[in-house]
C-alpha atoms as a printed R data frame, in Angstrom:
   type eleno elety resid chain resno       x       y       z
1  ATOM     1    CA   UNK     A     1 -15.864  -0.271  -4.060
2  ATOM     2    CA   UNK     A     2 -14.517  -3.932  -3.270
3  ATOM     3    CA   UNK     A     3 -16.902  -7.108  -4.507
4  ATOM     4    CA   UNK     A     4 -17.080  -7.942  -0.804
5  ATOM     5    CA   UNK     A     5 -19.203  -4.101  -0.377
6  ATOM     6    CA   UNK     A     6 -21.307  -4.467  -3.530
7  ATOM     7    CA   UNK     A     7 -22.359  -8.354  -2.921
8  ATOM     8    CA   UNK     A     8 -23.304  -6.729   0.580
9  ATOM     9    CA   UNK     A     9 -25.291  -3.939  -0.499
10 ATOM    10    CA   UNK     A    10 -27.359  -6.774  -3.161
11 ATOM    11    CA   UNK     A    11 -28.314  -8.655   0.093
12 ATOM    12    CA   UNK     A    12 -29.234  -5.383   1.444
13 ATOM    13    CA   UNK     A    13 -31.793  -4.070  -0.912
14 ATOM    14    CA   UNK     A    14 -35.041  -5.515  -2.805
15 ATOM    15    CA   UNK     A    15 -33.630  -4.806  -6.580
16 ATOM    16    CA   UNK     A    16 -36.287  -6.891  -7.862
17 ATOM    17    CA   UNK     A    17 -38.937  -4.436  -6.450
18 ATOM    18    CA   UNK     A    18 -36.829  -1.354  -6.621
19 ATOM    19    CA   UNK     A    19 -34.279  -2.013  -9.309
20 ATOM    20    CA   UNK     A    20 -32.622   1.038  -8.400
21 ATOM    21    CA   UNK     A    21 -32.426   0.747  -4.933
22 ATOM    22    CA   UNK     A    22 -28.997   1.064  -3.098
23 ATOM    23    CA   UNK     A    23 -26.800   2.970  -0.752
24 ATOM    24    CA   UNK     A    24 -27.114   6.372  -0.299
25 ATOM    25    CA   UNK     A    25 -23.918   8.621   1.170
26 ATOM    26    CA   UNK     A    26 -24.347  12.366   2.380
27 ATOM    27    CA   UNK     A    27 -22.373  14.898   3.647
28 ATOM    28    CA   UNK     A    28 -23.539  16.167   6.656
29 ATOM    29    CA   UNK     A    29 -20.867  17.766   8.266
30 ATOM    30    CA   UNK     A    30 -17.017  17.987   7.989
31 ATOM    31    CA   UNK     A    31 -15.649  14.777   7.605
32 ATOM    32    CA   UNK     A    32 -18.893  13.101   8.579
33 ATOM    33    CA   UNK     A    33 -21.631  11.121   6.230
34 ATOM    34    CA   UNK     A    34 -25.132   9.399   6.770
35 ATOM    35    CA   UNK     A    35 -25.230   6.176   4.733
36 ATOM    36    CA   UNK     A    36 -28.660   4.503   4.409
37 ATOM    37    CA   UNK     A    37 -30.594   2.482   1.687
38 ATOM    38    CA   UNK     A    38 -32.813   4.640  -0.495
39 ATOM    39    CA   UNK     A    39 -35.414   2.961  -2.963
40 ATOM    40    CA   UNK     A    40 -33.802   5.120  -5.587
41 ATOM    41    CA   UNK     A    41 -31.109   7.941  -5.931
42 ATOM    42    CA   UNK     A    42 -32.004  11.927  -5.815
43 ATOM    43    CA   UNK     A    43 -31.895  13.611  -9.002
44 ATOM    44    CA   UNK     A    44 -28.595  15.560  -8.427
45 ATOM    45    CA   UNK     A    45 -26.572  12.198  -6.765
46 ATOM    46    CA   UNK     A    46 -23.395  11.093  -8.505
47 ATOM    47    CA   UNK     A    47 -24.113   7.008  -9.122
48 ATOM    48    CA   UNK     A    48 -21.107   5.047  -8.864
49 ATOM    49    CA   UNK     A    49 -21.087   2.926 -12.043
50 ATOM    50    CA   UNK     A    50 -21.766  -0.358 -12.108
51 ATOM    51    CA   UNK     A    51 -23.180  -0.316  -8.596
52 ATOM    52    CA   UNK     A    52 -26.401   1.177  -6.614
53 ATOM    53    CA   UNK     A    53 -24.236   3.452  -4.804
54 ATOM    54    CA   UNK     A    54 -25.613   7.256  -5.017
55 ATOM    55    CA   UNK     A    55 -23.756  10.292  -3.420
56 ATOM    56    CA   UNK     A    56 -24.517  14.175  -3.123
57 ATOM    57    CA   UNK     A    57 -21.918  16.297  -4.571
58 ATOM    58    CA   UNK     A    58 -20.355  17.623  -1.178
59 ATOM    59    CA   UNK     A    59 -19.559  13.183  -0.332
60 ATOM    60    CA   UNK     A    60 -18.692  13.201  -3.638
61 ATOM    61    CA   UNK     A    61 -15.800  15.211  -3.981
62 ATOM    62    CA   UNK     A    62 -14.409  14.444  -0.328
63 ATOM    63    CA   UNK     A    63 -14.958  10.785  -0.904
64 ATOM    64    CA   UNK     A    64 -13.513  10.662  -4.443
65 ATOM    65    CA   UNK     A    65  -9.881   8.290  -3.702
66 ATOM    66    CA   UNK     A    66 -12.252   6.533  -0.759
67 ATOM    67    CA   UNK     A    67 -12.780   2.628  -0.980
68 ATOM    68    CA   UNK     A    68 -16.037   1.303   0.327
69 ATOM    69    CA   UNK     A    69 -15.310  -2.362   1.948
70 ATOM    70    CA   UNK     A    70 -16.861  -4.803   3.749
71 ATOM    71    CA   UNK     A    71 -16.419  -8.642   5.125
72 ATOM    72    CA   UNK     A    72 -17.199 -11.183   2.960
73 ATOM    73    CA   UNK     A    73 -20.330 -12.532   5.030
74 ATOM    74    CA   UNK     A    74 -21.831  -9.010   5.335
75 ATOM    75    CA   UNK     A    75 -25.320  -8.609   5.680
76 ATOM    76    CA   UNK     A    76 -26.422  -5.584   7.839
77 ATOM    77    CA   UNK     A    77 -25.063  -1.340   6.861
78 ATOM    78    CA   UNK     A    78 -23.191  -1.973   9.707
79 ATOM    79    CA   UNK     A    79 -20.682  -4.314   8.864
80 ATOM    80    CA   UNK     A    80 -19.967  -1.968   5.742
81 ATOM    81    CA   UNK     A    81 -16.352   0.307   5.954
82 ATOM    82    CA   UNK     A    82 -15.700   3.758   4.525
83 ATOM    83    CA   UNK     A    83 -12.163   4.044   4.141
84 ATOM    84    CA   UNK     A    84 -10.519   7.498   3.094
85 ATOM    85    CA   UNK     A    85  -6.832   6.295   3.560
86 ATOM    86    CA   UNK     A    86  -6.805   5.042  -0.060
């Protein structure tokens, strides 16, 4: 994850409130993923350390050499970039 994605996903969730809130990532088919803030990660997701970023196992192991970007004024999820290429 680049600085750009995790200063993103701190203007994106309510930490104070929810300190672990942050952005979930799921497998839900082949080679496709919901992302969406959750207040807090499921029991069984993998947390990337030192960031509220939670996946399932199945995004987990696909995403595992993937970089999670974004621009540097990014507020909204949809400015955020999965890329697997790394």
């Amino acid at each position: 994850m680049t600085d750009n994605a995790a200063a993103a996903l701190d203007r994106m969730t309510n930490t104070d409130v929810y300190p672990k809130a942050g952005l979930s990532i799921r497998k839900i088919a082949d080679s496709r993923f919901s992302l969406s803030i959750v207040p807090a990660p499921a029991d069984s997701d993998i947390a990337i350390p030192g960031a509220n970023v939670y996946l399932d196992r199945s995004a987990a192991a696909d995403l595992e050499n993937a970089r999670l970007d974004a621009s540097a004024n990014a507020v909204l999820a949809s400015q955020l970039l999965l890329d697997r290429t790394t």
